[in-house]
C-alpha distance (Angstrom), angle and dihedral (degrees) to the residues before:
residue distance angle dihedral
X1 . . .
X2 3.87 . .
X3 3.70 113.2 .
X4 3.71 92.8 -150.9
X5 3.89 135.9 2.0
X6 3.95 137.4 151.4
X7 3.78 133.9 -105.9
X8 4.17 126.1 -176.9
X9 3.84 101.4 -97.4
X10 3.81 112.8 -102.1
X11 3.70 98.5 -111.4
X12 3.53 88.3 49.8
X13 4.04 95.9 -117.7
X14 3.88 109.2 116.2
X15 3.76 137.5 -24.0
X16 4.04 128.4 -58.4
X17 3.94 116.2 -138.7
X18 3.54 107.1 -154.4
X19 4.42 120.5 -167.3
X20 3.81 143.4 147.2
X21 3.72 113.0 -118.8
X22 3.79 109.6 -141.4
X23 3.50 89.4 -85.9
X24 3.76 93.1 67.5
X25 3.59 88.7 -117.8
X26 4.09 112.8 124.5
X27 3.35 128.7 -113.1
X28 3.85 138.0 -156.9
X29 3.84 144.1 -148.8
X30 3.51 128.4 163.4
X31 4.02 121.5 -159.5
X32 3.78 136.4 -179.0
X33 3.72 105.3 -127.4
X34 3.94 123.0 42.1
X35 3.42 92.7 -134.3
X36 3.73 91.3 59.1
X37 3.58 94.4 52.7
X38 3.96 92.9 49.7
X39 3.88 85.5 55.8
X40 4.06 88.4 53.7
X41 3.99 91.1 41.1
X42 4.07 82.3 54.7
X43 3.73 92.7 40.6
X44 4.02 90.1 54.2
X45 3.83 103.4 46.3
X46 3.72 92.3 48.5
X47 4.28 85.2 55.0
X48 3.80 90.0 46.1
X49 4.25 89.2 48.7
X50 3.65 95.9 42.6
X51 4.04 96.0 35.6
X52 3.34 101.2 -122.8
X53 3.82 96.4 107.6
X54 4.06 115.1 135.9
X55 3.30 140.0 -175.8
X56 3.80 111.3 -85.0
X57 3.95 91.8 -147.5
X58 3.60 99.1 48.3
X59 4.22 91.5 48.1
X60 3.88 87.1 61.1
X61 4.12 86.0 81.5
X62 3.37 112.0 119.3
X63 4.25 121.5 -110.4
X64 3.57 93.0 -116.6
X65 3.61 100.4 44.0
X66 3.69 92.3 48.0
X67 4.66 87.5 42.9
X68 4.06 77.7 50.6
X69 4.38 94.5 58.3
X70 4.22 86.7 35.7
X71 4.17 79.2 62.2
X72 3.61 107.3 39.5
X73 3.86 106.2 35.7
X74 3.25 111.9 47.9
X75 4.13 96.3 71.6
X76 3.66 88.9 -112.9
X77 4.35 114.2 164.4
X78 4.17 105.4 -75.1
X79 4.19 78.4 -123.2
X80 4.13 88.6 64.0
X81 3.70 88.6 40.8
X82 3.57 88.4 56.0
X83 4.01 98.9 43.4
X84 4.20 89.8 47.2
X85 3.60 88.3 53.7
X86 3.74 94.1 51.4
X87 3.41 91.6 57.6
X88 3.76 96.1 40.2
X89 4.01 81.0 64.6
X90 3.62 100.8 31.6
X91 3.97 94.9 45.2
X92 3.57 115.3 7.6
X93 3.52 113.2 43.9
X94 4.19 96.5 39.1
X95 3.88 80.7 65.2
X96 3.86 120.9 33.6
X97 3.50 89.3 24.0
X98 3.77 103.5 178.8
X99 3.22 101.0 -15.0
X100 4.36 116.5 135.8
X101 3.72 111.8 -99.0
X102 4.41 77.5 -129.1
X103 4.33 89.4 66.4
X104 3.75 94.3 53.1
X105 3.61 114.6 112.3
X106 3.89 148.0 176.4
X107 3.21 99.6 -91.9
X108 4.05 90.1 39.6
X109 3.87 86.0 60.4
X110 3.92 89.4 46.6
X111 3.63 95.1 57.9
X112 3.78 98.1 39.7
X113 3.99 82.9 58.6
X114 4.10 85.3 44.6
X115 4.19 83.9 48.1
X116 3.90 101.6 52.4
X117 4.19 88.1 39.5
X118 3.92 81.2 57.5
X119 3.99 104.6 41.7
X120 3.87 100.7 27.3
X121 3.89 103.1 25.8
X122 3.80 86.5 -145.6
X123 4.33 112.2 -174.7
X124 3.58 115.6 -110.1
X125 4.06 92.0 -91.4
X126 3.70 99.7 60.6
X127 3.80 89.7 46.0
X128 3.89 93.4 55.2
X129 4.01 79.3 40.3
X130 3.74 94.0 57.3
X131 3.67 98.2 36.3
X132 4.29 90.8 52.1
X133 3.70 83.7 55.7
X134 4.08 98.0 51.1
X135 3.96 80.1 40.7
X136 3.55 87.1 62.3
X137 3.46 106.4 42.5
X138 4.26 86.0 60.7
X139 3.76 88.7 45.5
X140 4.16 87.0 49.3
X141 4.28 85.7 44.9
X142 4.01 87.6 48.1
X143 3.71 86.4 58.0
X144 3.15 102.9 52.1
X145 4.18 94.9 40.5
X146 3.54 94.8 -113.3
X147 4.09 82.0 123.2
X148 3.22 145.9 19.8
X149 3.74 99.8 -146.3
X150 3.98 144.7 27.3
X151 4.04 109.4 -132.1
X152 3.70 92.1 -171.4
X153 3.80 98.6 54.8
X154 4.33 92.0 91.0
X155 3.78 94.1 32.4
X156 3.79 112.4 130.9
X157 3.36 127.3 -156.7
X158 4.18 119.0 -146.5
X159 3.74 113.3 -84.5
X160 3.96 121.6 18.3
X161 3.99 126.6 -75.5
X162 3.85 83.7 -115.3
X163 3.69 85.7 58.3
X164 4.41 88.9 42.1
X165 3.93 81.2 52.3
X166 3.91 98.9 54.5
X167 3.82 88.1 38.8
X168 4.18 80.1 55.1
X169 3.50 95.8 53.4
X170 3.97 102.7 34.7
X171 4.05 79.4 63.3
X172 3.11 98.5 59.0
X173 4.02 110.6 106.2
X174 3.35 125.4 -150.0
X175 3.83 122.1 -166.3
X176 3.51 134.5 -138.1
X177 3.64 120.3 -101.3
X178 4.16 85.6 -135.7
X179 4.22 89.3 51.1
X180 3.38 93.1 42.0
X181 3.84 89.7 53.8
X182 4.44 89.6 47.3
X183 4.00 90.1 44.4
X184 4.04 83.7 61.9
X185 3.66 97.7 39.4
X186 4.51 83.5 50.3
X187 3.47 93.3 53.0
X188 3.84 129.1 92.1
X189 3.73 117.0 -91.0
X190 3.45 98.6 -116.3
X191 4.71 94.4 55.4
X192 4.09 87.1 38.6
X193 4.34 82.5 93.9
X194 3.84 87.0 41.1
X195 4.08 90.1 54.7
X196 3.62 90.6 42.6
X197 3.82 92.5 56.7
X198 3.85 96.6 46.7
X199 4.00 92.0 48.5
X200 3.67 93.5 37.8
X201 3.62 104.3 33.5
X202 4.04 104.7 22.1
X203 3.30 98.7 -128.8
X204 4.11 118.4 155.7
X205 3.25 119.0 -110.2
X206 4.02 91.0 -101.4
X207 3.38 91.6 58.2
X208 3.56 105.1 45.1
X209 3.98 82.8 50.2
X210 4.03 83.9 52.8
X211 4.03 104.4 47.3
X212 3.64 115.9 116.2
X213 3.29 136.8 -161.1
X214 3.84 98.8 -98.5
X215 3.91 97.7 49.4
X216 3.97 83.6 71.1
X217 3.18 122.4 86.7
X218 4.27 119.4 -174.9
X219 3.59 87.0 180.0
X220 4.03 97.8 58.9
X221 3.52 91.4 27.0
X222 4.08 85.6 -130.0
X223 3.72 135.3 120.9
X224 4.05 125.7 -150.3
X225 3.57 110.0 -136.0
X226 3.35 106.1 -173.9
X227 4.27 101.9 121.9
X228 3.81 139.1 51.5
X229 3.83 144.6 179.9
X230 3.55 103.6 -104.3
X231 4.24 129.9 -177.1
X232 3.95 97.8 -142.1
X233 3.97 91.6 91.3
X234 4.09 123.1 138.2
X235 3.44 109.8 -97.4
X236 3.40 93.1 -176.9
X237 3.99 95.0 -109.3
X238 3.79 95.3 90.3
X239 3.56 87.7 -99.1
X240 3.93 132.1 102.8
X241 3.41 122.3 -126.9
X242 4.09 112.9 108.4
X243 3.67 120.9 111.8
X244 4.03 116.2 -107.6
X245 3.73 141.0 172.3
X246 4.35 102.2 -117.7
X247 3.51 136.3 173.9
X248 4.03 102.4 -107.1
X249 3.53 85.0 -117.0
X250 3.63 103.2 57.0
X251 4.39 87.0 176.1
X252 4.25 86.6 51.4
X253 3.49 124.9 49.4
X254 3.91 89.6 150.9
X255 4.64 75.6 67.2
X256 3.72 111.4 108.9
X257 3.96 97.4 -150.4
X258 3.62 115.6 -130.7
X259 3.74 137.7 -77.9
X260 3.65 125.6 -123.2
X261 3.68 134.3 -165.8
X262 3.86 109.4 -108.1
X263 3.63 104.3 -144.3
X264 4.24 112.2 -149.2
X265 4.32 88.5 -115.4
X266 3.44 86.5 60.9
X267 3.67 102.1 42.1
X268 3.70 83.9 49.1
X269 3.97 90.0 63.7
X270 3.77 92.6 40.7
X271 3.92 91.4 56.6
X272 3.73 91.3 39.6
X273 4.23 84.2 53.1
X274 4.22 88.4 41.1
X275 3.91 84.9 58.4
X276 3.34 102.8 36.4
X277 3.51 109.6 44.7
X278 4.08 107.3 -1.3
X279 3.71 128.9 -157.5
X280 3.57 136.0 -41.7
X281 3.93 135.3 -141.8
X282 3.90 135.1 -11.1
X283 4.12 92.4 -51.0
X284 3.64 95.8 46.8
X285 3.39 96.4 -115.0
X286 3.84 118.0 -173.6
X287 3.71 110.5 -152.6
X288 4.12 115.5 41.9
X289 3.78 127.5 159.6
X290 3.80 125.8 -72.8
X291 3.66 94.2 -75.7
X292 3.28 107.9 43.9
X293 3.75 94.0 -118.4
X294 3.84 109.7 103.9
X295 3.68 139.9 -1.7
X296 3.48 127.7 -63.1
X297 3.68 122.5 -89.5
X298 3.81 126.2 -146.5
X299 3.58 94.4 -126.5
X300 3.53 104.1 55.3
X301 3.84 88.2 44.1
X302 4.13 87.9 52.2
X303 4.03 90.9 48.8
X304 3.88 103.3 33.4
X305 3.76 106.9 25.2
X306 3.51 112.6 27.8
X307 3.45 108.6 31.0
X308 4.23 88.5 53.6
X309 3.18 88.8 54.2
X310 3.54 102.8 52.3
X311 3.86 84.6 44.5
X312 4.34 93.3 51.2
X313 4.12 84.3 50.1
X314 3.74 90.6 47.4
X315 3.85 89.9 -132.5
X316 3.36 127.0 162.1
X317 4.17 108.2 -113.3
X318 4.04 115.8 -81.5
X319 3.85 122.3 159.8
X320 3.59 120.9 -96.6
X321 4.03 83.8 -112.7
X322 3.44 87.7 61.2
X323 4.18 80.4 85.7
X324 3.50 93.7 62.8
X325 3.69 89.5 55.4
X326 4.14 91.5 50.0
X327 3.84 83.4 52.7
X328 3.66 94.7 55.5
X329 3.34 100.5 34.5
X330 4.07 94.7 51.9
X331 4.01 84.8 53.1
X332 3.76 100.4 46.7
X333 4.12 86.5 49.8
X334 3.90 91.2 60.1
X335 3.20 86.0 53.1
X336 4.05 98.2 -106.4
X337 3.84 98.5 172.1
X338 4.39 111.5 -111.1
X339 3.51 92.7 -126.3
X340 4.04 82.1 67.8
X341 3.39 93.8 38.8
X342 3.70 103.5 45.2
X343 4.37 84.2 52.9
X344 4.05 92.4 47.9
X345 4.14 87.7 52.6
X346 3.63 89.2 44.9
X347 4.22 91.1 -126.6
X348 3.86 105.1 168.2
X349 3.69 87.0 -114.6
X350 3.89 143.1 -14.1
X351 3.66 90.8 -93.6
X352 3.87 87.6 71.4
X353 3.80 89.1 50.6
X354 3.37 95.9 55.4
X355 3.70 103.7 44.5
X356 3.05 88.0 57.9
X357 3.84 111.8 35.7
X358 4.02 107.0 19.7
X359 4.23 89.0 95.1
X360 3.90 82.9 66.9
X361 3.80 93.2 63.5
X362 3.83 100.7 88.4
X363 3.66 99.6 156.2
X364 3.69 93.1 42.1
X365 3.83 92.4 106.8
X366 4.08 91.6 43.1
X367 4.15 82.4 57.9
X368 3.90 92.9 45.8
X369 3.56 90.5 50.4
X370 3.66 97.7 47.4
X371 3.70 94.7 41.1
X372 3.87 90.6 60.1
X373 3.75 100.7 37.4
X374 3.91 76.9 58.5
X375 3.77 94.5 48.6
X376 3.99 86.3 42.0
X377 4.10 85.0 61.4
X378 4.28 91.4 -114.4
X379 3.80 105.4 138.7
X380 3.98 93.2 171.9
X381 3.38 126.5 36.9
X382 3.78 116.8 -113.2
X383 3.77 116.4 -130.0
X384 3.81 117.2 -149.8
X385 3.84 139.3 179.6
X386 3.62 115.6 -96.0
X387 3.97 107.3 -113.6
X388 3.60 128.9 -117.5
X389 3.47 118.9 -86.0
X390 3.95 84.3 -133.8
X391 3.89 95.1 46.4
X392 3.63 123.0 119.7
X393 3.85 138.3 174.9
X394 3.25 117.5 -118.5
């Protein structure tokens, strides 16, 4: 039996393609010219040999209805579901509009990533960022036969990934010890303890706005982190934006957190904040807003916290994350092993560390070489003469 053929339409107007889908179940698509309809015919047996055949009535769904399922249904953190959708407005709908996720092409994905490098000037990073998500979405469509093919998957980007990497890395800010020390001293009494713990700890800033009082312990000289103040709350509008206390793992409660060495500088400014200005709430929470009514929101630490105290230190503007990269970089140059490091900054795994922090190892090949001249017995070095350029063994 033929899985697809052609008949004269029954009105006599145009051409009717005739197949059965996989299913066995037959199908239907009337065109105006014959030649048209030959080109679909063609078009459907080489889906059905290669397996990539999907239903014509279900591809018609637009991009950003099908990008707006890919973010709500796969019981993904309410703080991803609120990032995807910001780009689904910011990137996605501006430029395929309402087009059907089946008419995107190639080249359509080529000059979207041409588009947001012209309106948004975004850095080599978010671009790969953006386009892994849209590459996504088409993979999540393929799954679930909505298509039969992803037309991101051999996008490029301009430049290398090599090149996206170094671009990575040579962003990566690391403060001085001395501005570090002035940015504390700027801030408001009450966030000194909260600066102390990011620099000194490297916690993010959702976690240092989530430690309580019992996830410290003086004794150990340790700190749980295993909770933050995160945006991606109900707000009873089906969208996420309120401020609540989570585990940092919204997917695993069952997850301990992490522990992190408490050094005694920064257990100084945590009693110093215990005395000063207590706890707040139920949880004990340390650090609240201004009025000690609620939890404190990333904006008004931005505008009234950090910003004044970059200002009082007179140093030049660096993001507050930029802390978390002094932390790890003061470890990794006394020569605190990654594997250790990559745990205490919670990075999924050392891999992550060093991508992003092995270029601020300097002296790492000084240690390697002294570490096996030791192992090799030599306790002095030996100085010889340079050779000849013209010497040879015999």
């Amino acid at each position: 039996m033929a899985r697809s053929w052609i008949n004269a339409a029954k009105n006599g107007k145009g051409w009717t393609v005739f197949w059965y889908d996989p299913d066995g179940k037959q199908r239907q698509q009337t065109l105006k010219l014959k030649r048209d309809a030959e080109a679909v015919r063609t078009k459907i047996e080489r889906e059905l040999d290669l397996g990539v055949y999907v239903d014509v009535r279900q591809s018609k769904e637009p991009l950003a209805a099908v990008f707006e399922r890919w973010a709500t249904s796969r019981g993904v953190e309410n703080s991803s579901v609120k990032q995807y959708r910001t780009i689904l407005n910011r990137n996605i709908r501006p430029f395929f509009g309402s087009r059907s996720i089946a008419a995107i092409k190639l080249s359509d994905v080529q000059e979207w990533v041409a588009w947001m490098i012209s309106t948004y000037n975004y850095k080599s990073s978010t671009l790969q960022f953006r386009l892994n998500i849209l590459t996504s979405v088409f993979t999540w469509a393929m799954d679930n036969e909505l298509i039969g093919r992803n037309p991101a998957k051999k996008a490029t980007l301009p430049g290398s990934r090599a090149k996206t990497r170094r671009v990575q890395k040579a962003d990566i800010q690391v403060p001085k010890r001395e501005d570090v020390h002035a940015i504390i001293a700027g801030a408001p009494g009450r966030y000194q303890g909260m600066l102390w713990v990011m620099a000194g700890c490297g916690l993010r800033l959702g976690e240092a706005m989530g430690l309580s009082r019992d996830r410290i312990d003086f004794k150990a000289k340790t700190i749980t982190v295993d909770r933050q103040v995160a945006g991606d709350g109900d707000t009873g509008s089906g969208k996420f934006g309120a401020q609540r206390l989570r585990h940092i793992k919204w997917r695993d409660e069952d997850d301990h957190g992490r522990v992190v060495p408490l050094p005694d500088a920064v257990a100084l400014g945590l009693r110093r904040h215990l005395k000063q200005h207590g706890t707040w709430g139920p949880d004990g929470l340390l650090f609240c807003n201004k009025t000690r009514t609620g939890f404190l929101y990333p904006e008004y630490w931005y505008q009234s916290v950090w910003m004044p105290a970059l200002s009082a230190a007179n140093v030049a503007y660096f993001k507050t994350h930029c802390l978390r990269h002094f932390y790890a970089s003061s470890l990794l140059a006394q020569g605190v092993p990654m594997t250790e490091v990559s745990a205490w900054l919670g990075h999924s795994s050392v891999s992550v560390t060093e991508e992003y922090y092995a270029h601020l190892m300097p002296d790492a090949p000084d240690r390697a070489r002294q570490a096996i001249d030791a192992a090799l017995g030599l306790v002095k070095p030996v100085e010889e003469e340079e050779p000849e350029a013209d010497e040879s063994v015999a």
